[in-house]
C-alpha distance (Angstrom), angle and dihedral (degrees) to the residues before:
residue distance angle dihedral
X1 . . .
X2 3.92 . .
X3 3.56 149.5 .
X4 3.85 124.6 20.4
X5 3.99 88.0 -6.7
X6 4.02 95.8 70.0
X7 3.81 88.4 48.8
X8 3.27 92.0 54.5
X9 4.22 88.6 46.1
X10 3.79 91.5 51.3
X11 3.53 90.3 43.8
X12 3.85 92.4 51.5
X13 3.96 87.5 47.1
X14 3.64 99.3 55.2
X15 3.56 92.4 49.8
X16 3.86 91.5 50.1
X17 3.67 90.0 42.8
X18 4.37 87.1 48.5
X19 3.84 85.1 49.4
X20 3.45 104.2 48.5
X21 4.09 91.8 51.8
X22 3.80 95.1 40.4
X23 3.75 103.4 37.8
X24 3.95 109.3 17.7
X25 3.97 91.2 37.1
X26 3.93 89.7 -128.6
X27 3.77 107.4 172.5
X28 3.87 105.9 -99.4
X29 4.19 91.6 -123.0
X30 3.59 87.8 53.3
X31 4.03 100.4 45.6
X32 4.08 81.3 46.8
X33 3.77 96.4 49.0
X34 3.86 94.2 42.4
X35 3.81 100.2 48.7
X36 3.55 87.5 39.1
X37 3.73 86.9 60.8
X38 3.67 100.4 36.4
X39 4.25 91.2 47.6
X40 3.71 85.8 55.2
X41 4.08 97.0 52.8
X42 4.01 89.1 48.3
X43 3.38 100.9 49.2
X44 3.73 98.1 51.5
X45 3.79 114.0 -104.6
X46 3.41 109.0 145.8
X47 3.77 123.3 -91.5
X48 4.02 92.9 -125.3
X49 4.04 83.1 48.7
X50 3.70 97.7 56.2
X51 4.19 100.7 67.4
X52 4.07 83.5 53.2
X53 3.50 92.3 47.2
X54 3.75 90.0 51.3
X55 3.31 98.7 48.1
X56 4.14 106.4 44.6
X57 4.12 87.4 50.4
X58 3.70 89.6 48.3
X59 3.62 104.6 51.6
X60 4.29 87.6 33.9
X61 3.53 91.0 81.0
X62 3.94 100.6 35.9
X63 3.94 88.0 55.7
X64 3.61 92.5 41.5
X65 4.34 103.1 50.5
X66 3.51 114.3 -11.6
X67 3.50 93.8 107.1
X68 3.57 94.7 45.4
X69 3.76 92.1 58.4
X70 3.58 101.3 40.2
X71 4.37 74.1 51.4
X72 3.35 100.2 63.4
X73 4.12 93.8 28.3
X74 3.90 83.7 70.3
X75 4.03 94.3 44.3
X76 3.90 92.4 57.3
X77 3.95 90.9 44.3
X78 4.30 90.6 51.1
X79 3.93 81.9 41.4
X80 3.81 94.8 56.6
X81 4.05 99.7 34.5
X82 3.78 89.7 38.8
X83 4.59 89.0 58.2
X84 3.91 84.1 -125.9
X85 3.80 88.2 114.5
X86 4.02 83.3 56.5
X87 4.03 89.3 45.4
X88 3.87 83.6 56.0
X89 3.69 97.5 44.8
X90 3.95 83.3 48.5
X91 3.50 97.7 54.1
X92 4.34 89.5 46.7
X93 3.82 81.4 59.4
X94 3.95 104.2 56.4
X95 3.63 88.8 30.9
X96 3.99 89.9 65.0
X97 3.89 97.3 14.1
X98 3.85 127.9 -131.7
X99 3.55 99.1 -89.0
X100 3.86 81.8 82.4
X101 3.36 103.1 47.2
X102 3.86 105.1 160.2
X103 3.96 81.7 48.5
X104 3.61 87.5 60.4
X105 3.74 105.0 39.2
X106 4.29 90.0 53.2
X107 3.95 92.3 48.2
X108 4.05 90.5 45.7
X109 4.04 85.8 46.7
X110 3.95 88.8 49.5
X111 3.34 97.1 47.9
X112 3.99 96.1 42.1
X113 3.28 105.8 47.7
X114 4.38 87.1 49.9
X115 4.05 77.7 95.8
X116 4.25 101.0 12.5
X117 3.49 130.0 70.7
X118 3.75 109.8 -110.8
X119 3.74 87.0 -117.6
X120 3.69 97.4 54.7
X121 3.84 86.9 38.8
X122 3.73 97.8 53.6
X123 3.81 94.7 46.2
X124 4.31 80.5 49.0
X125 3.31 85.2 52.9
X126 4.01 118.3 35.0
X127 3.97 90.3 84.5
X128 3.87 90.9 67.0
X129 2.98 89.8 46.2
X130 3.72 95.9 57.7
X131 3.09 96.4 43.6
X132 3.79 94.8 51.2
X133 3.70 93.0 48.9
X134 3.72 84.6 54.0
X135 3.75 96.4 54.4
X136 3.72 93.3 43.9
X137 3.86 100.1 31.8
X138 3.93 83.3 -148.5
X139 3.97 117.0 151.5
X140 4.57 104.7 -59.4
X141 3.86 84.7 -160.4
X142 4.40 94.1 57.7
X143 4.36 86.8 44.2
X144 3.68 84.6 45.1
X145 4.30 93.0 50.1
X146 3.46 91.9 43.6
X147 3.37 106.2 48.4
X148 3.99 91.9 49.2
X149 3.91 86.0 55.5
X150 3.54 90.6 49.3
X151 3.42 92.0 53.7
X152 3.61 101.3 38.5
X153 4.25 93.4 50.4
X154 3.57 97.1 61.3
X155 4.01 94.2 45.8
X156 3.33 98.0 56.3
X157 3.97 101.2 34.3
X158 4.35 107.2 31.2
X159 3.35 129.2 54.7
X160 3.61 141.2 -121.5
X161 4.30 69.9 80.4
X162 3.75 113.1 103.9
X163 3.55 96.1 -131.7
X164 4.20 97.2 61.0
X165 4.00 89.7 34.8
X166 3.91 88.6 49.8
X167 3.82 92.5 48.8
X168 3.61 96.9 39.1
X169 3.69 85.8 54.0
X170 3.71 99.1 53.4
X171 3.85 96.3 40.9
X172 3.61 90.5 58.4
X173 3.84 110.2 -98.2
X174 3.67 101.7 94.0
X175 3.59 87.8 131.5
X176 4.04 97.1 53.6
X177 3.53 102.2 58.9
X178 3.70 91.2 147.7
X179 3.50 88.6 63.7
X180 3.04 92.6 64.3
X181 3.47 106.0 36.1
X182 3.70 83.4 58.5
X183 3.54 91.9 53.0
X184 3.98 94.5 40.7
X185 3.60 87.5 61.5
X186 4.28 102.9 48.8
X187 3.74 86.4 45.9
X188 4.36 87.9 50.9
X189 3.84 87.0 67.7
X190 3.68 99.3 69.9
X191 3.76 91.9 53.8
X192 3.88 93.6 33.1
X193 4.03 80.2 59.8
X194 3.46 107.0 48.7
X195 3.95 100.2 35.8
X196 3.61 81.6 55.3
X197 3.62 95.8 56.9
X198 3.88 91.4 39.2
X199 3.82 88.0 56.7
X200 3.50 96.0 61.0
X201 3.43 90.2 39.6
X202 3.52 100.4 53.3
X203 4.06 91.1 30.9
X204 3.97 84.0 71.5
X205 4.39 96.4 56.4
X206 4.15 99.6 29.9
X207 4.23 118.2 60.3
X208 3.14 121.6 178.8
X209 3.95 137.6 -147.1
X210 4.03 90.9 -87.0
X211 3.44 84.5 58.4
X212 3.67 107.2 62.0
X213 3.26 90.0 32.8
X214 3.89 122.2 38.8
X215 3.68 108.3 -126.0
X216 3.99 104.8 -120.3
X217 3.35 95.9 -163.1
X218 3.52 96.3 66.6
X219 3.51 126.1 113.5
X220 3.60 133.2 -133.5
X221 4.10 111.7 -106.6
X222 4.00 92.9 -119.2
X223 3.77 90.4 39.7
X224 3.97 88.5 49.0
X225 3.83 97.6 53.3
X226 4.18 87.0 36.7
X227 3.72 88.8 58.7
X228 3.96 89.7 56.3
X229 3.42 87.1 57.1
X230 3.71 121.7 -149.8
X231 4.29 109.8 8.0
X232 3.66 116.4 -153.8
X233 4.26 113.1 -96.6
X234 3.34 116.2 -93.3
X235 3.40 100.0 -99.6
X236 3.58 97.6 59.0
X237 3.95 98.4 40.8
X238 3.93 81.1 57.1
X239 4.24 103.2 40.1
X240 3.79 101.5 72.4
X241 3.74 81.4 61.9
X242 3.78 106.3 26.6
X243 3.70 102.8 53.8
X244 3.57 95.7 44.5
X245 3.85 88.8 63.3
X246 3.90 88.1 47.0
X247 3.70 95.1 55.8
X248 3.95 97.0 48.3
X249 3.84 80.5 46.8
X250 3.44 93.9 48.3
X251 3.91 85.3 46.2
X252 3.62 99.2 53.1
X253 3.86 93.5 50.9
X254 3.61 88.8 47.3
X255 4.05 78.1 56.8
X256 3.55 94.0 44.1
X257 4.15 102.0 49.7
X258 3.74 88.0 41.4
X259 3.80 89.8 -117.5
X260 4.05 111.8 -155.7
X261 3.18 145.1 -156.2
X262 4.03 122.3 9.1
X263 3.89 94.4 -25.4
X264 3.95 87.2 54.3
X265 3.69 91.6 45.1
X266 3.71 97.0 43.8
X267 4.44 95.3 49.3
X268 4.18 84.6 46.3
X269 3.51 88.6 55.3
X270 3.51 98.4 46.5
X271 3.80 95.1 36.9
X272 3.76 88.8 61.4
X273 3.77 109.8 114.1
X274 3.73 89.7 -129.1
X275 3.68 92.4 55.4
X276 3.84 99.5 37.3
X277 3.76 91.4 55.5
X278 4.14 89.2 52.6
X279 3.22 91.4 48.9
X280 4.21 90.0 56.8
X281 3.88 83.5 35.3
X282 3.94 82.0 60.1
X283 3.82 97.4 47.2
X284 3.96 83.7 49.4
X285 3.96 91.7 54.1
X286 3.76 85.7 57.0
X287 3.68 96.7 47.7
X288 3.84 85.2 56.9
X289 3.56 89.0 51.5
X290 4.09 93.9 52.5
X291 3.88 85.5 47.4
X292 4.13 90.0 44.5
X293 3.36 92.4 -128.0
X294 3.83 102.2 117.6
X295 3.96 81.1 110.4
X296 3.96 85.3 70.9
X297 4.20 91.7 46.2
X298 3.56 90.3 90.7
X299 3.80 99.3 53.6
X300 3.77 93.5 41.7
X301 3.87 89.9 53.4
X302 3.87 79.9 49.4
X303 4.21 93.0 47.0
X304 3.99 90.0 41.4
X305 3.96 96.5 50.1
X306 3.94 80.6 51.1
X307 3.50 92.9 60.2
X308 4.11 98.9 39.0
X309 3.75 93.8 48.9
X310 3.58 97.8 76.0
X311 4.15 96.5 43.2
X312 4.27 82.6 48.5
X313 3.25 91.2 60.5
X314 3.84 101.3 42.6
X315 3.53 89.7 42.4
X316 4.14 81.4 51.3
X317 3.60 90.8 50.3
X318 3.81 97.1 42.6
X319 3.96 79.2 65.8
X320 3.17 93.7 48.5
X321 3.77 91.6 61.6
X322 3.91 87.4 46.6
X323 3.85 94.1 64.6
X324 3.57 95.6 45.5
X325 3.67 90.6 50.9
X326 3.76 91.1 49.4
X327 3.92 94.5 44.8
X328 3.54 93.1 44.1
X329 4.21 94.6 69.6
X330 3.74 95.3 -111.5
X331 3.76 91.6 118.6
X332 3.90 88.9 53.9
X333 3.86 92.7 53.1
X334 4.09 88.7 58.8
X335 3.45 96.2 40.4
X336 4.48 80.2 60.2
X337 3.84 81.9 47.7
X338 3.84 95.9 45.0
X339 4.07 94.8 128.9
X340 3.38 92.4 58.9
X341 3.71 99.9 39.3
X342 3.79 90.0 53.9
X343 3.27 83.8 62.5
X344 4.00 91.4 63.8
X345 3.93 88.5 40.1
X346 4.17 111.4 151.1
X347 4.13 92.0 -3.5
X348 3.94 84.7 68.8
X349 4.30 89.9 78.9
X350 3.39 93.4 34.6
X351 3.87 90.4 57.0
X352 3.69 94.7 41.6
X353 4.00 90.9 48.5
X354 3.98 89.1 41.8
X355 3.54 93.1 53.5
X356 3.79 95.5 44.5
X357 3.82 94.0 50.2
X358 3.77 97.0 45.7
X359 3.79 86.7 52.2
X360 3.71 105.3 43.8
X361 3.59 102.7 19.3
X362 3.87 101.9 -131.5
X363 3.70 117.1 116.5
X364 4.17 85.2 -166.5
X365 4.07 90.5 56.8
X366 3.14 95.0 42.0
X367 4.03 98.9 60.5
X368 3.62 102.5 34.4
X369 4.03 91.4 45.2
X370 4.19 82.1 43.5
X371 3.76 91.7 50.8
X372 3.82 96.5 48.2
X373 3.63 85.5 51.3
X374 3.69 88.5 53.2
X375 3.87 99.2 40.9
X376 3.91 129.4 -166.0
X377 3.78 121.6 -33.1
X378 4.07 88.5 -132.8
X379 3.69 91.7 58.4
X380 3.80 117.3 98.4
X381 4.33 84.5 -155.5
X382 3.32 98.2 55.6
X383 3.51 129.6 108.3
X384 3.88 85.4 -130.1
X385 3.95 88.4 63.9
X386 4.26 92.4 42.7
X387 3.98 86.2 51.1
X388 3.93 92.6 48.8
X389 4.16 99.1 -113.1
X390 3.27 88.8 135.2
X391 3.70 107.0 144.3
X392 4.06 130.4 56.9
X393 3.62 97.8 -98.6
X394 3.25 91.9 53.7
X395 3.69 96.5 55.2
X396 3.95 87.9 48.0
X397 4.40 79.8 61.2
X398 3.65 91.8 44.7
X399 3.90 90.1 56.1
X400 3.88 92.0 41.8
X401 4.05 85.8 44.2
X402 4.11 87.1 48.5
X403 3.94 89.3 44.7
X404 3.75 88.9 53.1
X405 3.61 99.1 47.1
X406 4.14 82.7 48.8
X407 3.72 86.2 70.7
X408 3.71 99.9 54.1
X409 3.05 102.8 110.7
X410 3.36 143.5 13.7
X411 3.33 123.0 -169.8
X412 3.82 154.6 120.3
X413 3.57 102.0 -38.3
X414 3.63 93.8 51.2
X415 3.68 117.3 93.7
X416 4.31 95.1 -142.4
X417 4.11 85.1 56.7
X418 3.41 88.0 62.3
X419 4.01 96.0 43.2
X420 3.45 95.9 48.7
X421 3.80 94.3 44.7
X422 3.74 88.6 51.8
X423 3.73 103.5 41.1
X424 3.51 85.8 42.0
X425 3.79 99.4 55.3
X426 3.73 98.9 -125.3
X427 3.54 135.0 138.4
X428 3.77 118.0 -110.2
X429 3.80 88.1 -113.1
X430 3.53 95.3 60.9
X431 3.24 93.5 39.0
X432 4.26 82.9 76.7
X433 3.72 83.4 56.4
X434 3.75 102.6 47.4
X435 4.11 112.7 32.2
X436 3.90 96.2 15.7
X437 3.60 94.2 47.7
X438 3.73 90.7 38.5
X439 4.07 92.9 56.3
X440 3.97 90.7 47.7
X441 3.57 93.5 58.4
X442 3.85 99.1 38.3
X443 4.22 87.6 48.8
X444 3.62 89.4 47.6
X445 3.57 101.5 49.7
X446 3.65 97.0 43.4
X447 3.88 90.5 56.1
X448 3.58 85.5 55.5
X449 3.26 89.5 53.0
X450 3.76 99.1 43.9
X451 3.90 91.2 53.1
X452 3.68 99.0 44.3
X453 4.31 81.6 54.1
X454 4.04 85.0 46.3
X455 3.89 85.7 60.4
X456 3.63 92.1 58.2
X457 3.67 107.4 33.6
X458 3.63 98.6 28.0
């Protein structure tokens, strides 16, 4: 099979693939696995091929960054059972001050959710939120929109977060996470900026429940951190995540100045993400020890592994999909169709990511199954290599341009719609106006973003 005909077979698979997570409920490894396996017998590669095929794109990613995410999995669980993800949100709030309390609630979100899922970190976070909203009586719905962009910017775009380690692991830069990191963080500002002006734009139209009725429940904010007695100091809540950024940093301009000898050797070692991430894992262990809680270590690595197994696997089968596609002679047929291809360039993953996320409502599927369609930069079958993203920044902006299109949208079918809608006291209907409308605009104008940088550094 060739040409036009395996675009239209891929094409055909994705949508059964979209419509057997979305509509039939199909777990995602499972939808991934079997269309993986089914795409390979109809276009041709030979039945003694396919087991091989399987197997190399399945254990590829596992050797490449499952450690790393079950890593910094386990840093954002000691963060959140330890209160240091509370110290953090504490120190976001006298930093900018309460008279800007939306301000406050997205920069806390951003920085949390760096290690926490956004679901995990809005649920850490809604109480402040309450209770700041009750000291400052300003607009529940704005705190609400903010926060969930906060949240929602850093999980898609900056690692410790499965989704960027996953995708910079299967687009070939695994081993620069501070790259991207960097990166993940420039390209937050655009949607940091313009969620925060939606909030208080859309804070003024939409109330919610907590707002025609003042919640009772709700705690004052010094009688909310007082009742979680005594937080972790600042440098400690911020260490498991600080120095791991330091070492890869300190690792890539090892790299960069062509450091020798035992020096060199040492900051490489250190700078690998592998390492880096221990190293935070490390400062975490002793954060559970100041909090005596190193009793509870065991059945948090337990919880955490609980949690990561599932996105391992998808990630796993996203790459299975990958090899398929790049065994299967799709890659070939765009390399024929280059000109107009080049055209497409760095909106290609955001489209592919876009359309996934909007259709099966994880942000997690959608980049890991995006990046195995997209495959490593260093490959010449890879759909990275047909589309031109040939080089290593340009895989850091395809995993930026993947995390973007990861945002657009949310909705119904996605699990942190409904958690935000809830926590947030809104009605499903606004909830389309708030956190749907919110993700739109922040995947929109990060793309922007991301291909106005891809004119310069491309």
């Amino acid at each position: 099979m060739s040409g036009v005909a395996l675009i239209i077979t891929f094409i055909i698979a994705i949508a059964i693939m979209i419509v057997a997570i979305s509509k039939w409920n199909v777990n995602p490894f499972l939808a991934l696995m079997g269309i993986s396996l089914l795409l390979a017998i109809v276009v041709g590669i030979p039945l003694k091929d396919i087991p091989g095929t399987i197997g190399s794109g399945f254990s590829g990613i596992f050797s490449s960054i499952g450690i790393v995410i079950i890593l910094g999995a386990l840093i954002g669980t000691i963060l959140e059972k330890t209160g240091a993800a509370l110290k953090l949100a504490e120190m976001v709030v006298r930093l900018v001050g309460q008279k800007h309390p939306q301000l406050a609630m997205e920069i806390m979100g951003w920085v949390v959710s760096i290690p926490v899922f956004c679901d995990s970190g809005f649920v850490i976070l809604d109480p402040i939120r309450k209770a700041l909203r009750k000291k400052t009586q300003f607009s529940s719905v704005a705190m609400t929109v903010a926060l969930s962009a906060g949240l929602y910017t850093s999980h898609v775009l900056i690692p410790p977060t499965p989704g960027p380690i996953a995708a910079a692991g299967t687009l070939g830069i695994g081993n620069n996470l501070f790259m991207v990191i960097l990166m993940g963080t420039v390209i937050s500002i655009p949607s940091l900026v313009i969620a925060y002006f939606y909030a208080n734009y859309i804070g003024k139209r939409v109330k919610s429940s907590d707002e025609t009725g003042e919640d009772l429940d709700s705690q004052d904010y010094e009688e909310l951190l007082k009742s979680f007695g005594d937080l972790p100091n600042g440098f400690m809540a911020l260490a498991p995540i600080l120095v791991p950024i330091l070492c890869m940093a300190l690792g890539s301009l090892s790299s960069a100045l062509k450091w020798a000898g035992n020096l060199g050797a040492l900051c490489t070692f250190i700078g690998t993400p592998i390492i880096a991430l221990t190293i935070g894992l490390l400062f975490g262990i002793i954060l559970l020890s100041q909090k005596s809680l190193l009793k509870e270590f065991n059945n948090m690595t337990t919880d955490t592994l609980k949690i990561v197994g599932p996105i391992l696997f998808i990630t796993a089968a996203g790459g299975v999909l990958g090899k398929v596609i790049s065994s299967a002679g799709f890659v070939g047929y765009m390399k024929e169709n280059a000109a107009a291809l080049s055209m497409v360039g760095i909106f290609f993953p955001f489209l592919i990511s876009a359309i996934l996320k909007t259709a099966q409502g994880s942000s997690t599927v959608a980049i890991t199954t995006t990046a195995g369609i997209m495959g490593s930069f260093v490959e010449n079958g890879s759909m990275m290599s047909a589309l031109g993203l040939t080089s290593p920044m340009a895989a850091v902006l395809t995993v930026m341009a993947i995390g973007a299109g990861a945002m657009t949208v949310s909705h119904a079918n996605d699990s942190y719609f409904w958690v935000v809608t809830n926590f947030g006291k809104m009605k499903p209907e606004d909830g389309y106006k708030t956190q749907t409308m919110v993700t739109l605009l922040q995947g929109i104008s990060c793309m922007i973003f991301i291909w106005i940088l891809s004119l310069f550094l491309l």
